[in-house]
C-alpha positions as a printed NumPy array, in Angstrom:
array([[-44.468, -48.611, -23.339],
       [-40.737, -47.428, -23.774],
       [-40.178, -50.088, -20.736],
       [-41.584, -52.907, -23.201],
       [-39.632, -51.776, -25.649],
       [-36.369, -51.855, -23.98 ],
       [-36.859, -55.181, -23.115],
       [-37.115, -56.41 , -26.173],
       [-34.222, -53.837, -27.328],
       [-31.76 , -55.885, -24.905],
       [-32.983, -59.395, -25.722],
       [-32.867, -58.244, -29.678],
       [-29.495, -56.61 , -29.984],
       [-27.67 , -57.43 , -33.505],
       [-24.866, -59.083, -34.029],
       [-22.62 , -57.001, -35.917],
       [-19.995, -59.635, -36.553],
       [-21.959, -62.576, -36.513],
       [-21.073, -63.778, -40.346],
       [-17.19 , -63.146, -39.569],
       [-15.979, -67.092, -39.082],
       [-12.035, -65.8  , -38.743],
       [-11.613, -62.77 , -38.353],
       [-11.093, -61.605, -34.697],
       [-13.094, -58.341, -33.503],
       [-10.499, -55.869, -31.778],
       [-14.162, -53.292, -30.847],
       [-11.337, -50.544, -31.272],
       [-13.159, -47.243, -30.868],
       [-16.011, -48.886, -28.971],
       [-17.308, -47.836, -25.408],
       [-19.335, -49.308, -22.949],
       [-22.087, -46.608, -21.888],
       [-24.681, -46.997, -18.799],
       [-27.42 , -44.768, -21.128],
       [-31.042, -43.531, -19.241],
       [-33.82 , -44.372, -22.29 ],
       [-36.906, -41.877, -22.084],
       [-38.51 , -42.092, -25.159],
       [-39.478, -44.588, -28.129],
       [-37.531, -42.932, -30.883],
       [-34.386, -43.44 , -28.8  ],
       [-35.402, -47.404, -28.253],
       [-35.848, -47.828, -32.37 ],
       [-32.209, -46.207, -33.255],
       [-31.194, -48.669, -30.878],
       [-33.104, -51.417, -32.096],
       [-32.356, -49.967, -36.   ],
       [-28.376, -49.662, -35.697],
       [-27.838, -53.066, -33.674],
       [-26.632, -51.809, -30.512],
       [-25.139, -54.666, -28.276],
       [-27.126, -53.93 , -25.058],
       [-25.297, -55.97 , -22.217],
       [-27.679, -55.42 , -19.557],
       [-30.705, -53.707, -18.132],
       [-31.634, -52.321, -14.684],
       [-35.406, -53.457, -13.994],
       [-35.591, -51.345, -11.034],
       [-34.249, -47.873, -11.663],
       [-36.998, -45.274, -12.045],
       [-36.213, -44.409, -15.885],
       [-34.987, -47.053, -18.065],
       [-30.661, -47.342, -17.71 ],
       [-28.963, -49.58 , -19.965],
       [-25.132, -50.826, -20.214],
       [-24.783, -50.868, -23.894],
       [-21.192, -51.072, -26.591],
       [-21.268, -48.908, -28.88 ],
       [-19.303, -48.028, -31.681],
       [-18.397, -43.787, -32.382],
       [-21.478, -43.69 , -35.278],
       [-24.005, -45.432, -32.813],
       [-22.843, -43.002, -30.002],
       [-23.102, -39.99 , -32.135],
       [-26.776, -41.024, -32.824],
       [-27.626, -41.151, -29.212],
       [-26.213, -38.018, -28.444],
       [-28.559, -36.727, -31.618],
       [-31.435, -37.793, -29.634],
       [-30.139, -36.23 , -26.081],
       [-29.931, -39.486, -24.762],
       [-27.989, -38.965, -21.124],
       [-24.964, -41.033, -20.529],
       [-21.773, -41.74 , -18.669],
       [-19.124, -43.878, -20.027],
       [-18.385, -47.327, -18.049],
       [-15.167, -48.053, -20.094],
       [-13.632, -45.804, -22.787],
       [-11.756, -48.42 , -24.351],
       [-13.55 , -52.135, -24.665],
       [-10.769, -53.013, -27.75 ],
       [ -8.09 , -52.171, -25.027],
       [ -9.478, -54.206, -22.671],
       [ -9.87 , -56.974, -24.473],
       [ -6.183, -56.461, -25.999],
       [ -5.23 , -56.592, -22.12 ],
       [ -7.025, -60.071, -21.225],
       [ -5.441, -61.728, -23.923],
       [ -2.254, -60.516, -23.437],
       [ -2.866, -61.521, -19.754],
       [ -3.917, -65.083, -21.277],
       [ -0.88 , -65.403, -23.323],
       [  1.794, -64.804, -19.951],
       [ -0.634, -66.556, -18.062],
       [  1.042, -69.513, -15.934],
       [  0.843, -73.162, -17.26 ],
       [ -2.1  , -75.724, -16.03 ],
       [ -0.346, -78.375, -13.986],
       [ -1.034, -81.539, -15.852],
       [ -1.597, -83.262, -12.236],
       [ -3.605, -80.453, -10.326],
       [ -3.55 , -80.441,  -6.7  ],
       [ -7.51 , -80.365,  -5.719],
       [ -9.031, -79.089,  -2.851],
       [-10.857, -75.715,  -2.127],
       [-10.693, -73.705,   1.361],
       [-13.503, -71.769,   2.415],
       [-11.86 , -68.236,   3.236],
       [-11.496, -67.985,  -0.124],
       [ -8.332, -69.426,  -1.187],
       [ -8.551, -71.999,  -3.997],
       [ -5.833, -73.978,  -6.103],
       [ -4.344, -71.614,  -8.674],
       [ -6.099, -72.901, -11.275],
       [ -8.961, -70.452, -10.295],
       [ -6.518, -67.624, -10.814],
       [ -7.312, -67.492, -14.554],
       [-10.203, -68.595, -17.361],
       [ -9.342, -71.338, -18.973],
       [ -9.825, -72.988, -22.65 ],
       [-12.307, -75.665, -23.433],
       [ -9.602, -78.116, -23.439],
       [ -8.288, -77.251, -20.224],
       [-11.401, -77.348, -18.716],
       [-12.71 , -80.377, -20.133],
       [ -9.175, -82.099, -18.892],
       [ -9.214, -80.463, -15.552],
       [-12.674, -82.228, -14.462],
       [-11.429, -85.677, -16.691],
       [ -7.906, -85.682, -13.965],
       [-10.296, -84.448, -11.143],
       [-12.433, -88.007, -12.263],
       [ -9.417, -89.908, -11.826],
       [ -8.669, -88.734,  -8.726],
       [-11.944, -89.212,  -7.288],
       [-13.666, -92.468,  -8.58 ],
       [-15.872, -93.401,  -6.254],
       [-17.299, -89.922,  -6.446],
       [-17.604, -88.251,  -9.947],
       [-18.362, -90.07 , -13.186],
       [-17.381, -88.525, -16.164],
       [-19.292, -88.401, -19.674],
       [-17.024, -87.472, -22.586],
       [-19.969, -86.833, -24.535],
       [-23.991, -86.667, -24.154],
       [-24.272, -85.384, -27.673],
       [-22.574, -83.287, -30.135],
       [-22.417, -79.653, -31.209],
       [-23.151, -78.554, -34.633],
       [-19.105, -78.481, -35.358],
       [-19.312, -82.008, -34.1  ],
       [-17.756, -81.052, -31.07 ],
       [-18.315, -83.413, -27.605],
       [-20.307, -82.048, -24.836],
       [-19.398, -83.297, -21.625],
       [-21.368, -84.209, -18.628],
       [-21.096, -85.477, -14.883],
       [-22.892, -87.475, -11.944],
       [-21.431, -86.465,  -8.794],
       [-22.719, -88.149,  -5.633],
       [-21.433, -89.392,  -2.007],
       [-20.649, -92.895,  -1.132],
       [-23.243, -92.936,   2.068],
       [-27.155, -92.299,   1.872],
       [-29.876, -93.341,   0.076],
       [-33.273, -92.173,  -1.242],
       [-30.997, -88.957,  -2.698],
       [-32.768, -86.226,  -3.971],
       [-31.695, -84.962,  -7.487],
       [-29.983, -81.692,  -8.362],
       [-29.418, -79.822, -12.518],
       [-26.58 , -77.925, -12.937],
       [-25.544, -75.681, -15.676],
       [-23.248, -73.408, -17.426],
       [-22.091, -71.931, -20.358],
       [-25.2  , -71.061, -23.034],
       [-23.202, -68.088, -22.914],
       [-20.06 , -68.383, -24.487],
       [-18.872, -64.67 , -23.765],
       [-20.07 , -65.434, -19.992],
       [-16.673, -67.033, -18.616],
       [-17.09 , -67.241, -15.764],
       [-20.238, -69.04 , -15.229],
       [-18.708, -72.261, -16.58 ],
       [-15.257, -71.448, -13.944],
       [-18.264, -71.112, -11.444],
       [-19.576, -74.637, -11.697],
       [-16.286, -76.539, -12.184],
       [-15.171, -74.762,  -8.538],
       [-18.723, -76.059,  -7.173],
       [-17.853, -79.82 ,  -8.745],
       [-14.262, -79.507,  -7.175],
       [-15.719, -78.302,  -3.905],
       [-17.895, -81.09 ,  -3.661],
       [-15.81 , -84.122,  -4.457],
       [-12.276, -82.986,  -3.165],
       [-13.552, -81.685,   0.303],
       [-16.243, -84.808,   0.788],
       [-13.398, -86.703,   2.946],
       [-12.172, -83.301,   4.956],
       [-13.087, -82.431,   8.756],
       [-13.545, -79.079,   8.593],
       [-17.016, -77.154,   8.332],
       [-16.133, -76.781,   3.997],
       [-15.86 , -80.743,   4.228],
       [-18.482, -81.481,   6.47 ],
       [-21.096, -79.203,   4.093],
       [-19.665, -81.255,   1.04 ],
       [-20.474, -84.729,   2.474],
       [-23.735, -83.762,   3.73 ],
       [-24.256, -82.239,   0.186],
       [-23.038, -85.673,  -1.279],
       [-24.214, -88.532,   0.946],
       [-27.85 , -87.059,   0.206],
       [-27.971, -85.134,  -3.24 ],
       [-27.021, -86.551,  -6.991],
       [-25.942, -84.257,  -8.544],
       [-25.929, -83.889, -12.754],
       [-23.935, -81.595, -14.223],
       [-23.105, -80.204, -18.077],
       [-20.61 , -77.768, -17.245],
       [-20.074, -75.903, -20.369],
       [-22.936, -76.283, -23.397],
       [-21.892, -73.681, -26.058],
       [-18.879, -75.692, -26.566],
       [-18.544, -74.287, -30.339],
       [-19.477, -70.586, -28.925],
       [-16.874, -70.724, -26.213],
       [-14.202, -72.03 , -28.735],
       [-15.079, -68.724, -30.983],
       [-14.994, -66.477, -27.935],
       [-11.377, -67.652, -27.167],
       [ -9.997, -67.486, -30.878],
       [-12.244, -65.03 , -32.856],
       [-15.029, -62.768, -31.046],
       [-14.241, -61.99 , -26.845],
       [-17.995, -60.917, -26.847],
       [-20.094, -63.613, -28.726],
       [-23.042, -64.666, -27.678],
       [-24.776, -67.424, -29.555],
       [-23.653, -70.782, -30.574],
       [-21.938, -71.64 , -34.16 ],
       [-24.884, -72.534, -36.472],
       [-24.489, -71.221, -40.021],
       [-28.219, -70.393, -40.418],
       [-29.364, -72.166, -43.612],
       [-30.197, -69.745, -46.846],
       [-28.006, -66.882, -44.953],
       [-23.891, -65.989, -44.465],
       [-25.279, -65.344, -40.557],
       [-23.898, -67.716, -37.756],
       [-25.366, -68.53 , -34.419],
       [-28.552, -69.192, -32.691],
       [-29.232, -68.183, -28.866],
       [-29.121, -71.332, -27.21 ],
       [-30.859, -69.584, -24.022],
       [-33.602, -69.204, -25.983],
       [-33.973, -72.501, -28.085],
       [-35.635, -74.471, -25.604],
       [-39.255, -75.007, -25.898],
       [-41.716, -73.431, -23.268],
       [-45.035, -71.289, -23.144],
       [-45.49 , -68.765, -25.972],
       [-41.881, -69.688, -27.265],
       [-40.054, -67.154, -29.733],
       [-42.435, -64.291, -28.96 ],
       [-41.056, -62.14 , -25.874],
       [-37.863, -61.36 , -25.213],
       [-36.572, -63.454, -28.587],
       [-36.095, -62.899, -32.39 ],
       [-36.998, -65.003, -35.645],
       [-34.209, -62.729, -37.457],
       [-31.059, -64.58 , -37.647],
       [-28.369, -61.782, -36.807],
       [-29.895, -61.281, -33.75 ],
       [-27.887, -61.96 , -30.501],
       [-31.332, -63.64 , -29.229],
       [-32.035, -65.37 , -32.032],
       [-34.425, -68.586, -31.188],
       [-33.847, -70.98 , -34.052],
       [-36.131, -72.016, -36.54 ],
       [-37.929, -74.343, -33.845],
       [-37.696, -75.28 , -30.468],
       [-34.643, -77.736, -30.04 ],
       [-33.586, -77.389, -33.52 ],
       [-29.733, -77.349, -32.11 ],
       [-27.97 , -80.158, -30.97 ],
       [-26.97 , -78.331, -28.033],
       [-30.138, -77.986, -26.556],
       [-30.804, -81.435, -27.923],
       [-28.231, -83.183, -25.71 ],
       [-29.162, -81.247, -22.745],
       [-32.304, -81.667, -22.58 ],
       [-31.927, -85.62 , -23.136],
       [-29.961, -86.074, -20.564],
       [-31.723, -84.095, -18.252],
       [-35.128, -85.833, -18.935],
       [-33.153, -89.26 , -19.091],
       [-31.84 , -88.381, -15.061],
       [-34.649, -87.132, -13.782],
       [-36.975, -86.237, -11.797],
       [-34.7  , -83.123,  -9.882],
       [-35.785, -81.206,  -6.636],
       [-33.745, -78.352,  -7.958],
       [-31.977, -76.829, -10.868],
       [-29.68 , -74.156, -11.696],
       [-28.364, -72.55 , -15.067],
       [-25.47 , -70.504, -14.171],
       [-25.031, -66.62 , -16.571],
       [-23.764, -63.529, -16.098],
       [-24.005, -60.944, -15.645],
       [-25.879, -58.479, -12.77 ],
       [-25.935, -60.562,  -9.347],
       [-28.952, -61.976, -10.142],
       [-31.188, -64.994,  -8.596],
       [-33.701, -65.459, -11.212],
       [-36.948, -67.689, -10.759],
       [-40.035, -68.527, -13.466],
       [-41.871, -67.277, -15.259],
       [-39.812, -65.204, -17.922],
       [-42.958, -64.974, -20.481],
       [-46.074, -64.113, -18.207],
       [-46.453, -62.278, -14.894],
       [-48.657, -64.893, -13.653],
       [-46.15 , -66.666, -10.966],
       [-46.226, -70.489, -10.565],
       [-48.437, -72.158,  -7.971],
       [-45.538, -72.37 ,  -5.959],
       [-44.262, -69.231,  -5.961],
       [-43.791, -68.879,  -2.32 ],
       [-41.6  , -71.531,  -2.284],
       [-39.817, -70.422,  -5.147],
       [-39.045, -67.099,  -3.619],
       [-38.124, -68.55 ,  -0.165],
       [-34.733, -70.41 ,  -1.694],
       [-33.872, -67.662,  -3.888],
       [-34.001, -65.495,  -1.192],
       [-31.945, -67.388,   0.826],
       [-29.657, -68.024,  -2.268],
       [-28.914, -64.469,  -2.298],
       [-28.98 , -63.654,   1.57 ],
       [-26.546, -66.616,   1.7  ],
       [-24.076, -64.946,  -0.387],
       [-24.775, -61.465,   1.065],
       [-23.794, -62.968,   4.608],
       [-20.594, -64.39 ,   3.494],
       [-18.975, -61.908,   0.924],
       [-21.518, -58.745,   1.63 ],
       [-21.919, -58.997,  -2.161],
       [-25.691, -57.963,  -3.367],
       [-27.589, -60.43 ,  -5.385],
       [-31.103, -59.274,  -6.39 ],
       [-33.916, -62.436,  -5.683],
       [-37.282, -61.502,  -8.468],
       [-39.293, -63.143, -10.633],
       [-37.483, -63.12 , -14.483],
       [-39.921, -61.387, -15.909],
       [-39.528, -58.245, -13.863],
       [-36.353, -58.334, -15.328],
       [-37.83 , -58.305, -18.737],
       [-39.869, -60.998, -20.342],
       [-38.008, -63.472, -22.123],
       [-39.377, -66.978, -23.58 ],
       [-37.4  , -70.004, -24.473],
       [-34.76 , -70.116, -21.348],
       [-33.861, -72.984, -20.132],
       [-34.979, -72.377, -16.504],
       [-38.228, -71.907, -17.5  ],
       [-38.075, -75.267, -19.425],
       [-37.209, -77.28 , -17.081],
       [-39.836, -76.153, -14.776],
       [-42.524, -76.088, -17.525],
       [-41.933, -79.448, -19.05 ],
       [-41.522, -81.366, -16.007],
       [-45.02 , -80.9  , -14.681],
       [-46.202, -82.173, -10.868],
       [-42.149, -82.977, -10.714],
       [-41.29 , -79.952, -11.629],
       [-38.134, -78.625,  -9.982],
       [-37.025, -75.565,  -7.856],
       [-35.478, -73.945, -11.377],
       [-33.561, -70.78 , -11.637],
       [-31.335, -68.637, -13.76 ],
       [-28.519, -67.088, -11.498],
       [-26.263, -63.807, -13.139],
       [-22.895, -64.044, -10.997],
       [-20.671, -61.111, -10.738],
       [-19.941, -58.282, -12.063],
       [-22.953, -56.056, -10.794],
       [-25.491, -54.479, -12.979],
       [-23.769, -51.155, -14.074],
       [-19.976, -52.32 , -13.498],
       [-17.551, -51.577, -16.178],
       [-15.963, -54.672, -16.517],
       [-19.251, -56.003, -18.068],
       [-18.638, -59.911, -19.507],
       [-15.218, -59.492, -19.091],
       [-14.857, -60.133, -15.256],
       [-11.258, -59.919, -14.393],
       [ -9.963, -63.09 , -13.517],
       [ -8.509, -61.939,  -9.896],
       [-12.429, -62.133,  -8.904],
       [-13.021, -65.615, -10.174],
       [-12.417, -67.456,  -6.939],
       [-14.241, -65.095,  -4.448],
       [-17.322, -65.004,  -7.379],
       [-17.26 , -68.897,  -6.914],
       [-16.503, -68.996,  -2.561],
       [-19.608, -66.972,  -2.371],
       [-21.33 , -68.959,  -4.618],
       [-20.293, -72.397,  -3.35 ],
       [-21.768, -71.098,   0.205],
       [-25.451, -70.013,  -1.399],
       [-25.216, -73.449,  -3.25 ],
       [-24.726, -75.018,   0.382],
       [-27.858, -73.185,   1.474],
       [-29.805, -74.138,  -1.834],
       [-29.504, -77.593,  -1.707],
       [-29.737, -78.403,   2.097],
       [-32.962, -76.701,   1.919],
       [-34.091, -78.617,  -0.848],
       [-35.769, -81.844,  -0.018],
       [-36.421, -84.772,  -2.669]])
């Protein structure tokens, strides 16, 4: 039962700040704790005082969270005896230090020099996270460069602050018959590094399709049989607000109607099986709030438009973090899909693929064994898409379950996060047929 409960506590975390539109949160006097949870009175002060719950190990014997807490909501869990050890003393310093970091940081080249080497070096735009502008203007120049390859969408729909959403089809010159592949990031907009993740797996692609090395012999096999559609970053309101006003927000920036509380949880918007009922919340300040309906956001809107209008996809993947994860349907039942065997093949080799080239540890399970969660988009896409639908998965890059760094991975990991990436991506889609 307190397992249950914990799931939902992690998925239902409050938003403490969520009706601030200016002010930025410092989180002075807030730590990040890995707590072990042993009893339902210490999951409702959790649930009661709107603990931010970052993550959740599924596999440890008792129940060990990574959750930010403020000195009141800490002095309540020591009340209870709750055992602890503190991950980082200081998560207002550290986020002082990453913006100071992005302040000094070095100037984008307006006229980037692409191209991405497989032990791990990559162009120096990798060496840092990057604003929505910069981001969006890096893959328009990378367009330009490659013409024949990429095709750049400024928009596929709006955001609720009217903001563009961008998109790509990415494909080879050579081949025919190509299988289709979804890609995905940024539902997240406190998750970084998930949308740095799939602009290095675009750049890989197009810039190394002409190379004769093993990295450019991958991408044009990659290309010449694969299309590949892309929305790199979808919380383009919620990333905005991460930058300028909240490091750690969540949710996208919907001023729910009749309340002074912003933001629903895109990640859980999209329709599905049982949708709003595990693992999501109909109360607005919630991190995981669903919406008032399926699809109610323009976000999710655009997304799933284009993704139906492209269609039908041998695979898909929506890139998070964090906790190393390779996560496959279902999130709301226990029941696996028919093809479940298939399912776990590839995202075993996703993870084995990443374990061979950087040693790093992804963990391959069903998402409900994580906890149970409805209204993802993974799920979606393999719900909705019936007898065509695709290999789908949720993957959780770096840091690992447990780490201190939490959302905030420090940018000097950005490129190997993304090398060993790229090289499971190789595996996932060569393995994939049409």
């Amino acid at each position: 039962m307190v397992r249950a409960l914990l799931a939902s506590v992690l998925l239902l975390a409050l938003g403490a700040y969520a009706s601030s539109e200016y002010d930025y949160v410092s989180y002075a006097g807030y730590k990040a704790i890995r707590a072990t949870i042993t009893t339902e009175e210490q999951v409702s002060v959790i649930e009661k005082m709107g603990m931010d719950v970052w993550s959740h190990d599924s596999v440890a014997t008792m129940d060990d969270l990574t959750i930010n807490v403020n000195p009141e909501q800490l002095a309540a869990l020591e009340s209870l005896d709750v055992q602890y050890h503190v991950l980082n003393h200081d998560v207002g310093a550290s986020i002082a230090a990453e913006r100071e970091e992005l302040l000094h940081r070095e100037a984008t080249p307006l006229q980037p020099q692409f191209g991405v080497a497989m032990n791990a070096t990559a162009p120096a735009w990798y060496n840092s996270y990057h604003t929505a502008a910069e981001i969006f203007q890096y893959l328009q120049t990378m367009a330009n460069s490659f013409p024949s390859l990429m095709k750049y969408t400024a928009s596929i729909g709006t955001t609720v602050n009217n903001n563009p959403i961008p998109a790509l089809v990415i494909t080879g010159t050579s081949g025919n018959n190509k299988k289709k592949v979804f890609v995905q990031g940024g539902q997240h907009a406190r998750e970084w590094v998930g949308p740095a993740t799939v602009v290095f797996l675009i750049e890989s692609l197009v810039a190394n399709y002409s190379k004769n090395d093993q990295f450019g012999r991958d991408a044009k096999e990659l290309m010449d049989t694969t299309e590949f559609y892309v929305v790199p970053l979808l919380n383009v309101d919620g990333y905005l607000f991460s930058w300028s006003s909240n490091r750690l927000w969540r949710k996208n920036r919907r001023l729910v109607s009749g309340t002074s509380t912003y933001g629903v949880d895109l990640n859980r918007n999209w329709d599905g099986a049982n949708w709003c009922n595990l693992g999501a919340s109909k109360t607005p300040s919630s991190d995981t709030y669903c919406g008032p309906n399926a699809f109610s956001e323009p976000e999710t809107q655009a997304s799933t438009r284009w993704f139906k209008a492209n269609g039908p996809y041998a695979g898909s993947i929506d890139y998070h973090s964090y906790s190393q994860l390779m996560l496959r349907p279902w999130g709301h039942v226990n029941t696996p899909p028919a093809d479940e065997a298939r399912l776990k093949q590839l995202g075993d080799g996703y993870a084995a693929a990443i374990r061979s080239y950087s040693s790093r540890v992804y963990r391959s399970i069903p998402s409900f064994q994580l906890y149970y969660t409805t209204g993802t988009a993974s799920d979606n896409w393999k719900w909705t898409s019936g007898v065509n639908s695709p290999l789908s998965y949720t993957v959780e890059l770096r840091p690992p379950e447990g780490d201190s760094a939490g959302f905030q991975l420090p940018a000097n990991q950005i490129a190997p996060n993304c090398a060993e990436n790229w090289a499971a991506f190789v595996y996932f889609v060569k393995d994939i047929k049409a």
